[in-house]
N, C-alpha and C positions, 0 to 999 in steps of 0.2 A: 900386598900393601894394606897396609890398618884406613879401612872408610867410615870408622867410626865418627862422629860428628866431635871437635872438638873447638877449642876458644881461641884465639890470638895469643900470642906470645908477649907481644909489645905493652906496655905501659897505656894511659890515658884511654879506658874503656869508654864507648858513647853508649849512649840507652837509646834505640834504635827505635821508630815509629811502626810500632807492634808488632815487634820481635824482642828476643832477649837482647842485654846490653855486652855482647861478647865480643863485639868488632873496635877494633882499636883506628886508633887517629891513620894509621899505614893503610889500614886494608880497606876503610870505609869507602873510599871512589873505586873500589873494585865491583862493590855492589852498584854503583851509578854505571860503572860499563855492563854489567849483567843485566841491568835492566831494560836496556835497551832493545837488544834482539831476544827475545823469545824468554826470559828467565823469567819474568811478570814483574812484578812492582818491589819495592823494596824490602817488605816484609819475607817475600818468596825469595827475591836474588840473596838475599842475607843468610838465609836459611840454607840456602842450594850452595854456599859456600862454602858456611860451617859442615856442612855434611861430609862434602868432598874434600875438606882441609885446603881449599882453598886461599889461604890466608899464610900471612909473611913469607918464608922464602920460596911458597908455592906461590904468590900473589901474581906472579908473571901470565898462567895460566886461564883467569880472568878473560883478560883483553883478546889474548889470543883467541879464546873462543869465538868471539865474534868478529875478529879477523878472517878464521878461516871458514866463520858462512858467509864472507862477503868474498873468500877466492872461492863459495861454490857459487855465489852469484858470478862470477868473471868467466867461471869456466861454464856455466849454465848461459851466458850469453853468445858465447862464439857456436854451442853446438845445436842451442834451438832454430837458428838461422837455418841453418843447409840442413837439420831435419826435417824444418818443415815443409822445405823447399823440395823435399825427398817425397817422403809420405804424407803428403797434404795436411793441412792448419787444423782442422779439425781432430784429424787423429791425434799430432803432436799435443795438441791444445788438451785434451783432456787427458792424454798417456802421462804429464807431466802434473797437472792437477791430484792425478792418483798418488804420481809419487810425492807430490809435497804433503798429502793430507796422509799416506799411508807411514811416510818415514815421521813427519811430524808425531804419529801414534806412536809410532815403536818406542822413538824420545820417552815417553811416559815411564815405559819399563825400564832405563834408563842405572846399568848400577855400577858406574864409573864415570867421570868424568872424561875419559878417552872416548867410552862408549857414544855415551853424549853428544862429543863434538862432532864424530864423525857422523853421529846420522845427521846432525844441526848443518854439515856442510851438502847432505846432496839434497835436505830441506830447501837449502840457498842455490839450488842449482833446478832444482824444481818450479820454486815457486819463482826465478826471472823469468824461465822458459815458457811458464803458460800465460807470463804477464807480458813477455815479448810478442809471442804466438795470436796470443788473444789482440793485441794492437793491432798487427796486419791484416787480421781476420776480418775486424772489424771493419779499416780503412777498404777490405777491397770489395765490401759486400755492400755496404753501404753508398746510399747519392752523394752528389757534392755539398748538397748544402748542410747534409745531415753529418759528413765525412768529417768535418770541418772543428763542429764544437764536439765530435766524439772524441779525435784527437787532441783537442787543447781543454776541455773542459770534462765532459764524461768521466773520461778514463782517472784524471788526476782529483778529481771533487771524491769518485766514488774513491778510491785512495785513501785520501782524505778522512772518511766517514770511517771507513774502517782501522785508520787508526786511533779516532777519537773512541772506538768501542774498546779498546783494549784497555785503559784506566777504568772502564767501568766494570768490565768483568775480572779484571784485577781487583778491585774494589772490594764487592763480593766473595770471590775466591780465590784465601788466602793460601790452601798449599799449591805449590808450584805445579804437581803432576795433574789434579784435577782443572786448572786454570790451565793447561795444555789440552787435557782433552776438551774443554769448554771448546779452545779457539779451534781446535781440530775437527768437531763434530760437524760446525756449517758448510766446509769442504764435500760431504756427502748430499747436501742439498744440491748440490750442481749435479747429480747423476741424469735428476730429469733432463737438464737442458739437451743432451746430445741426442734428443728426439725432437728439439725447437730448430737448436742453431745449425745452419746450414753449410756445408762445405763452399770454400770459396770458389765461385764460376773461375775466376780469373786463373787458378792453379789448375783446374779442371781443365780450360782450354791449353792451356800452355803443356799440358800433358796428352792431348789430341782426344780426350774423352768427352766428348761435345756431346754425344746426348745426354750424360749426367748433368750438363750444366745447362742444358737447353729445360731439361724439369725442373730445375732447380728457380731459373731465367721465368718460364711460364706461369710458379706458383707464389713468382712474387708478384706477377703481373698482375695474377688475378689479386691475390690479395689488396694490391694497393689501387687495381680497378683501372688501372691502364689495358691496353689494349693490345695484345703481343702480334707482331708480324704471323702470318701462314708460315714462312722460312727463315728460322733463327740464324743456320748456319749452313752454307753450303761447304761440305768438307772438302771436295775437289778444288774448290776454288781456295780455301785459306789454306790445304796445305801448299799450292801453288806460291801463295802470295807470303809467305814463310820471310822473315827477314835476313839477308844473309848472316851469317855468324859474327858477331860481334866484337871487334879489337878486345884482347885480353889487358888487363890493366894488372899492375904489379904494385906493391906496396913503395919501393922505391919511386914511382911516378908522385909519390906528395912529396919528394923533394927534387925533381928533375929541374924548378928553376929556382933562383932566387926567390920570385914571388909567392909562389908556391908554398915553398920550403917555410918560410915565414909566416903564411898564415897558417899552417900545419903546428909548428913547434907555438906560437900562441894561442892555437887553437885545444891544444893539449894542457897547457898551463891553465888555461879557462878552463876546460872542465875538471880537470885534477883538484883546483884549488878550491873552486864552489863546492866539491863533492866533497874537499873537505869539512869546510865551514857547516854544510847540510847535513851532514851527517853526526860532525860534529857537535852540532847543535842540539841534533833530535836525539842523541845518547846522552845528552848531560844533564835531561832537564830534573831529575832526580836532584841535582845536585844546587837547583835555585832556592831561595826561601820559600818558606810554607808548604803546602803539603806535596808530597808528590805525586799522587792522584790528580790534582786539579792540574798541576802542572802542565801534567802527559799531556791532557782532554786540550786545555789551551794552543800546547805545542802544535795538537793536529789541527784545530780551531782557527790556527790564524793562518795553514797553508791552503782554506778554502778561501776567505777571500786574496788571498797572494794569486791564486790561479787564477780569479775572475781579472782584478788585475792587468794582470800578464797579457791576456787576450786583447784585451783591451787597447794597450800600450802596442800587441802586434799588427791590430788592425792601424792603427792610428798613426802612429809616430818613429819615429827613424831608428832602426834597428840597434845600433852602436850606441846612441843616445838611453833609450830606454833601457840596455842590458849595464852601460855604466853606471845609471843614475839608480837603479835598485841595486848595483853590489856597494855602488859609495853609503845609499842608506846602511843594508845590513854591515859593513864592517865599521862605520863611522860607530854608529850606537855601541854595537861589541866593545871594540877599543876605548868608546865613552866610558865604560862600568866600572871600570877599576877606581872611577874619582868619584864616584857614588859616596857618600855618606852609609857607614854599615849601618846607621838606623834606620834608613829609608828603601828597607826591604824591597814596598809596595815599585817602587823605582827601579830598582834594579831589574825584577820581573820584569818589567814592563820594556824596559831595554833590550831585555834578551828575544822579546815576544814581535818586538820593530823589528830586532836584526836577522829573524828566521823569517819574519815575513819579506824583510827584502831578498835574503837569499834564494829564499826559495820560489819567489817570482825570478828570479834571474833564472834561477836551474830550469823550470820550465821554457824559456823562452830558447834555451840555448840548443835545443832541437831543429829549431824553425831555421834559425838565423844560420847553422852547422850546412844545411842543407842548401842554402841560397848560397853560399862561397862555391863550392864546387862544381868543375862541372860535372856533366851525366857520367863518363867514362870513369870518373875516381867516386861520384858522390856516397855510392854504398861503404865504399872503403874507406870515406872519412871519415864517416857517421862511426863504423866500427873501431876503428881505432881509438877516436875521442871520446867515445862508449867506454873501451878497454882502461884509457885513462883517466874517465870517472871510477870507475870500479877498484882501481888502484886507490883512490883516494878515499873512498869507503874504507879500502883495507886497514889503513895506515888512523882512519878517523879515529876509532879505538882508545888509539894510543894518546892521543891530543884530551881526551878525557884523563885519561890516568894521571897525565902531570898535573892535575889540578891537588893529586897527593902530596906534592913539594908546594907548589901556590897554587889556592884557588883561585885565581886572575890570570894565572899564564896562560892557559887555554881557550881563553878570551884575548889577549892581547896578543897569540899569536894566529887565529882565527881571522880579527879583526885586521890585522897589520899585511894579510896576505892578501883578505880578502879584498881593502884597497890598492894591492897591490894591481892585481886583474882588471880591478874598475880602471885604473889606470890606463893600462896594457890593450882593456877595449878600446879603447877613444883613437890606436891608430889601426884597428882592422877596416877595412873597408867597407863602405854603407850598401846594403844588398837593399833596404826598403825601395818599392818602384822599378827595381831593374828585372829583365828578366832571366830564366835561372838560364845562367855560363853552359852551354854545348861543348865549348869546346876550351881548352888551355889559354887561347888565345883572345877570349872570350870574357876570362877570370878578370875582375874588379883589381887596383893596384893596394897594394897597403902603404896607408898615409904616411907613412917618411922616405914613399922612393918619389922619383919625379913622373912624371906621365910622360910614355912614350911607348914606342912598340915591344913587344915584348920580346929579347933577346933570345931566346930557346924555345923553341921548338917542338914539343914532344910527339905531339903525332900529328897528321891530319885527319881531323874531323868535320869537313864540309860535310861528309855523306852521313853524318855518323845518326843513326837512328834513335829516336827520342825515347827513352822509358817511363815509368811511371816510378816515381820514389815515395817512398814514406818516411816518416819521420826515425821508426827505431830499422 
């Protein structure tokens, strides 16, 4: 196959913001989908096209790229779970760090686009797994008070910051392969921490290796100047006190009742569609007025305070209220933009800049609230499913950029039109704020269009059923 770099076919050439003017009116939002995951900014994605002839009846080839690192994010989410659950969080946590930052390098040497995608996909399978890994880690090392703003504030600010860094070193450096290894190099700064961070006690006990977490238990004591018991653990007595083996739950159990079933299939629409919108959003902003540098940095800029926000709203106020009233913002403003005046650029940005900030306080908050519907017997199993169909919706976001090739406004009005659609959709799940989390089926909150009564089905009994600890991913 000829990889020679060449021009577009089509008529109506653009002069590109510091690149040559070789991308035509068809191919130009292919570089707004490359910019998004890993290609760099537009000067790079432009470049990284023409290389690979990327352009007209190859233009399909674009989107799909960053399709299939969001199926390695999907398929990097189902198997970091039971690895870690396997080989404890620490090994997981950093085995998958290596390979995001190791396959991320290979990318560099990079001399096809087939080559490309497929290391781009276990890049996406890497880097959810140590961002999964790293979540549980933290929740189960950490107190409660500290436990709290790790999981809603910590993990998503730092997020945050590190993507406001990628317009700047994009900025800087404009070929694609040395702006790879830029963002690849700070990967090997984490080498020191696996002499800091600690394996989790909680996996450590539940593997019967209790003196390792009893060292682990006593050198955080000292550190923080508490005062550890003579006897951390008596072994005889906790393998005694063992809890019987646990009712197996099946994926068919989120639809054994009406009720159930109901909050399942809207629970799925909500995160499908906000994954849209959020994804959606932070792949296009290339394609706002002015520059697309400053763009990117704002993009990630307004989802630090959307997280404080967020928190905010979960301490405070009624769960269904809060998660409708931030998707009605974000898709209200979207769907606004199309009546925008084309002179009032500064406008438009600033619409698009409201509508990512309300999405993406909703998408944080829909953790929290995912976990308070179910009860203990299904809750891990909701979380991952409604996880699976966020990730779908990443998949598909892609695509939702690219038709901005036929109109730049459909991808906005159809964004916008969905995302009210969910705001909607929220206002009849039922209100988890103040209650405490559902044990058992019978237990579950109703969804507001049935009537209050007992609940017709059955699925197990769970009077004895033993309490666990959940976390959010």
């Amino acid at each position: 196959m000829d990889t020679s770099p060449q021009t577009c076919e089509q008529p109506g050439w653009v002069q590109s913001s510091g690149g040559p003017s070789t991308l035509c009116q068809r191919c130009q939002p292919l570089a707004l989908v490359a910019v998004g995951r890993g290609w760099g900014e537009p000067a790079q994605a432009w470049a990284l096209l023409l290389q690979w002839n990327l352009v007209c009846e190859d233009d399909w080839k674009a989107p799909l790229t960053t399709s299939l690192f969001f199926v390695g994010v999907l398929i990097g989410s189902f198997i970091s779970g039971q690895l870690s659950d396997r080989f404890g969080r620490k090994n997981i946590l950093f085995s998958t760090m290596a390979v995001q930052t190791g396959f991320s390098f290979l990318q560099i040497f990079s001399t096809s686009w087939e080559m490309f995608t497929v290391l781009f996909l276990i890049v996406g399978m890497g880097q959810i797994s140590n961002y999964v890994v790293a979540f549980i880690l933290g929740t189960e090392i950490l107190g409660k008070s500290v436990r709290i703003i790790f999981s809603t504030l910590g993990v998503c600010i730092f997020f945050a910051i590190g993507y406001m860094l990628l317009p700047l070193f994009a900025y800087f450096i404009r070929d694609w392969r040395m702006l790879l290894l830029a963002l690849t190099v700070p990967g090997l700064f984490c080498i020191p921490l696996w002499w800091i961070i600690p394996e989790s006690p909680r996996w450590l006990i539940s593997q019967g290796r209790y003196k390792e977490a009893e060292v682990i238990i006593r050198k955080a004591a000292k550190i923080n100047g508490v005062p550890a018991p003579a006897v951390l653990f008596d072994t005889a007595e906790m393998q005694d006190s063992k809890p019987q083996q646990q009712q197996k739950a099946i994926l068919l159990d989120l639809f054994r009742t009406r009720n159930i079933a109901t909050i399942t299939i809207m629970s799925l629409l909500l995160w499908f569609f906000t994954s849209v919108g959020y994804f959606g959003l932070s792949l296009s902003t290339p394609n706002w007025h002015g520059d697309a540098y400053i763009n990117c940095f704002l993009s990630a800029l307004i989802e630090v305070p959307a997280y404080v926000i967020a928190w905010l709203l979960l301490r405070s106020l009624p769960r269904r209220y809060s998660l409708s009233g931030t998707l009605f913002l974000g898709g209200g403003v979207i769907l606004f933009i199309q009546l925008v005046p084309a002179d009032l650029n500064g406008l438009s940005v600033g619409l698009v800049m409201l509508g990512k900030f309300g999405i993406t306080a909703a998408f944080s908050m829909l953790y929290v609230y995912n976990v308070e519907l179910y009860p203990t017997l299904v809750r891990n199993m909701a979380v991952g499913a409604t996880s699976m169909a966020s990730r779908l919706g990443s998949i598909i976001a892609p695509y939702f950029v690219y038709l901005g090739a036929y109109d730049r406004f459909l991808p906005y009005i159809l964004m916008g039109s969905l995302t009210l659609l969910i705001g909607i959709l929220t206002l009849f799940l039922p209100e988890s704020y103040g209650n405490p989390l559902p044990e058992g089926f019978e237990q579950m909150l109703k969804v507001k269009c049935f009537r209050i009564g007992p609940q017709t089905t059955s699925i197990r009994n769970s009077k004895e059923r033993p309490k666990t600890l959940v976390t959010p991913l």
